[in-house]
C-alpha positions in Angstrom: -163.7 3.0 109.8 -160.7 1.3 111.1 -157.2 2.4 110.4 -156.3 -0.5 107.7 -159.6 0.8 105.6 -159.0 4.5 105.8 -154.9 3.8 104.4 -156.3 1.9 101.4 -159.2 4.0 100.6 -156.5 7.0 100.5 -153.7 5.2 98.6 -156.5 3.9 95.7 -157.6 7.9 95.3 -154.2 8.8 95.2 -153.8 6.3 92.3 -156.8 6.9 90.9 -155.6 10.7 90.7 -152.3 9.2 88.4 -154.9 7.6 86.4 -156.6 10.4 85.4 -153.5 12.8 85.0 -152.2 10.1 82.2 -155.8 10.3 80.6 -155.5 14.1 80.9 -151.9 14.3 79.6 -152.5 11.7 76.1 -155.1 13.4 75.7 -153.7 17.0 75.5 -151.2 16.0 73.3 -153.8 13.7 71.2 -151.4 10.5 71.5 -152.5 7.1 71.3 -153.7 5.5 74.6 -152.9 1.9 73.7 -152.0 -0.7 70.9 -153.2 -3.5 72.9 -153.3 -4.5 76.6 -150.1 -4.5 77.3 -148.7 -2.2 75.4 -148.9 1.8 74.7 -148.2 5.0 76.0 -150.7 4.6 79.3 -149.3 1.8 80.5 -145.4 3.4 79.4 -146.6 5.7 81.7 -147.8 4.1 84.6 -144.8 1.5 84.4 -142.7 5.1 84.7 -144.5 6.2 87.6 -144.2 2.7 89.1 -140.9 3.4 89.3 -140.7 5.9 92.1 -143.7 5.1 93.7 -144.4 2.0 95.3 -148.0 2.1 95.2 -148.2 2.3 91.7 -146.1 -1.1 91.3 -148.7 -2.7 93.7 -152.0 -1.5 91.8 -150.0 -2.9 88.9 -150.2 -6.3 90.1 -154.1 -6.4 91.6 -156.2 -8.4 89.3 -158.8 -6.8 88.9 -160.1 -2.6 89.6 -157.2 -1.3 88.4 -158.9 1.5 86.1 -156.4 0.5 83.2 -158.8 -0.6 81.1 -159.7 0.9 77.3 -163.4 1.5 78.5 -162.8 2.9 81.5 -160.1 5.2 79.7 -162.5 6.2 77.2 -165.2 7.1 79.9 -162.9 9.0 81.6 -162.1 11.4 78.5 -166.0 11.9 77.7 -166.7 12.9 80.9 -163.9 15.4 80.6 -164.6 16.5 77.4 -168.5 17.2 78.8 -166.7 19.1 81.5 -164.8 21.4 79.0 -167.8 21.5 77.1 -170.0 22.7 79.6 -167.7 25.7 80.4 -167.9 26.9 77.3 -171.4 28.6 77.4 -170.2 30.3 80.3 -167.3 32.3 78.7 -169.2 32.9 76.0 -172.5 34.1 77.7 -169.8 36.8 79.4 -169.2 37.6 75.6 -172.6 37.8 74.7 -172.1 37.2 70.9 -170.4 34.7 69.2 -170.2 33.0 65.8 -170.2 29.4 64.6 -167.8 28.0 62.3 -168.6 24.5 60.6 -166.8 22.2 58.4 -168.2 18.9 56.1 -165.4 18.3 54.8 -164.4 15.2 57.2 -165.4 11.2 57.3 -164.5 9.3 60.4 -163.3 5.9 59.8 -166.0 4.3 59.1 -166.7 6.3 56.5 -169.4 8.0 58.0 -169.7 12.2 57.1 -168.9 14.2 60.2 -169.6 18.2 61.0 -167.2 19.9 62.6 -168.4 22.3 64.6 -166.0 25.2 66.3 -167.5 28.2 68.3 -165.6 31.9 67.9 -166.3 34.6 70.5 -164.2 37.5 72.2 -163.9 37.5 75.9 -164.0 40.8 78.0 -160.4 41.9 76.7 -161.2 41.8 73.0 -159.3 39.0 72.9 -160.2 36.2 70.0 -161.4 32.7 71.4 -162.3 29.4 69.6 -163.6 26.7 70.7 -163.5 23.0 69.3 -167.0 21.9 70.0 -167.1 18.5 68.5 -167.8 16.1 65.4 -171.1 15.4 64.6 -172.1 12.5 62.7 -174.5 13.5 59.8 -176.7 11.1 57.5 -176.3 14.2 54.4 -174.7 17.5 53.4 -177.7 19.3 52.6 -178.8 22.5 54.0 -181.6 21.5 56.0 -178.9 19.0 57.8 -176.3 20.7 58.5 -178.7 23.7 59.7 -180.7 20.7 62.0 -177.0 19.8 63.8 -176.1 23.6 64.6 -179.3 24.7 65.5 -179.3 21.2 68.1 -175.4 21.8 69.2 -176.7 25.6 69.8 -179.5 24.7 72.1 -177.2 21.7 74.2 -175.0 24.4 74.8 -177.9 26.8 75.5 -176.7 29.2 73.4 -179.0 31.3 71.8 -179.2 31.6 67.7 -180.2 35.4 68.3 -176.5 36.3 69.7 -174.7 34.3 66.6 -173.0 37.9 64.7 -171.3 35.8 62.2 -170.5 32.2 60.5 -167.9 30.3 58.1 -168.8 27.3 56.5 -166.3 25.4 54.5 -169.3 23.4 53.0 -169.5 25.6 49.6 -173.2 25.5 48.2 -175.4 24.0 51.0 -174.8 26.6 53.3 -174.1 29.4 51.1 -177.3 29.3 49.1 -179.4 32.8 49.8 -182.6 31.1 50.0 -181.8 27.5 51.8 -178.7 28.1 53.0 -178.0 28.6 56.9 -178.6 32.3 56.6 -182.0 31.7 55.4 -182.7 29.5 57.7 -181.9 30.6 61.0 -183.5 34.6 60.1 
C-alpha cells in the first residue's frame, strides 16, 4: 500500500470516528439529528468541528461517502442500540434474577400501540438497575399479546422466564387478571 493510500485510509477513519461520536452524543441527549439536509444539529456539529480541523472542512466538500446522510445515521444508532442491548443479559445473568416492567400506555406516530418494555435487576452491590429495553409495536392489548411480546423480548435477550422475581404493568386489567393475566400465564 503506498504512502498516498495509507494517509487517506487513516484520515477517513479518523472522520468516520467524529461521525459516530456526533451520532453517540444526539443520541444521549435524545436531540434531533436533522430538519432537513442542510440543516440540524449533526451537521451544526460537524460545521463546529470543521472549524478546528481541517479534515473535517475537506470531507465536507466530497460529493459523495461522506456518512452524513439520515440513513446511514439511523443505521449507525440501531447498531448501537443492538450493542447496548446485547450487554444487558450479561449484567443481568451476574444478577441472576430480575423483573420486567411493561407499559401500553403509548402510540408511536402513526398511531400504532407500542409496549414499552424496561428490565429491573440488582447487580453484585445491591445496587438497583433498569434497563430501557425498547418499544414494541403490538396489533392489541390483550393478555395473550402483551404476554406473546415479553415472553419473545425474554428469549432475544436469552433471559430465562424462570429467574423473573417480579413484574409492573401499567396496562390495568389485561395483565392483572388472576386467570389470563401474565401471572397466569407464564406459571
Amino acid at each position: 500500500m503506498n504512502a498516498t493510500l495509507a494517509e487517506e485510509l487513516k484520515k477517513n477513519c479518523m472522520i468516520f470516528i467524529k461521525i459516530l461520536e456526533h451520532v453517540k452524543f444526539l443520541s444521549r441527549l435524545g436531540l434531533a439529528f436533522q430538519r432537513n439536509e442542510e440543516c440540524g444539529n449533526f451537521l451544526q456539529l460537524l460545521n463546529l468541528r470543521a472549524t478546528d480541523d481541517p479534515h473535517v472542512c475537506d470531507w465536507k466538500t466530497k460529493k459523495r461517502d461522506k456518512y452524513t446522510s439520515h440513513d446511514i445515521q439511523n443505521e449507525i444508532v440501531r447498531i448501537m442500540a443492538t450493542d447496548i442491548l446485547r450487554d444487558i443479559p450479561d449484567s443481568i445473568s451476574d444478577a441472576k434474577f430480575f423483573s420486567v416492567l411493561v407499559d401500553d400506555e403509548c402510540t408511536d406516530a402513526s398511531n400504532k400501540e407500542q409496549l414499552t418494555i424496561c428490565l429491573r435487576w440488582t447487580d453484585q452491590a445491591l445496587e438497583p438497575n433498569e434497563d430501557f429495553v425498547g418499544f414494541y409495536e403490538i396489533p392489541n392489548i390483550t393478555a395473550n399479546t402483551i404476554v406473546g411480546a415479553i415472553k419473545d423480548v425474554l428469549i432475544r435477550l436469552n433471559l430465562s422466564l424462570n429467574n423473573c422475581r417480579g413484574q409492573r404493568f401499567d396496562v390495568g386489567g389485561p395483565m392483572a387478571g388472576s386467570r389470563n393475566g401474565f401471572a397466569a400465564q407464564t406459571l
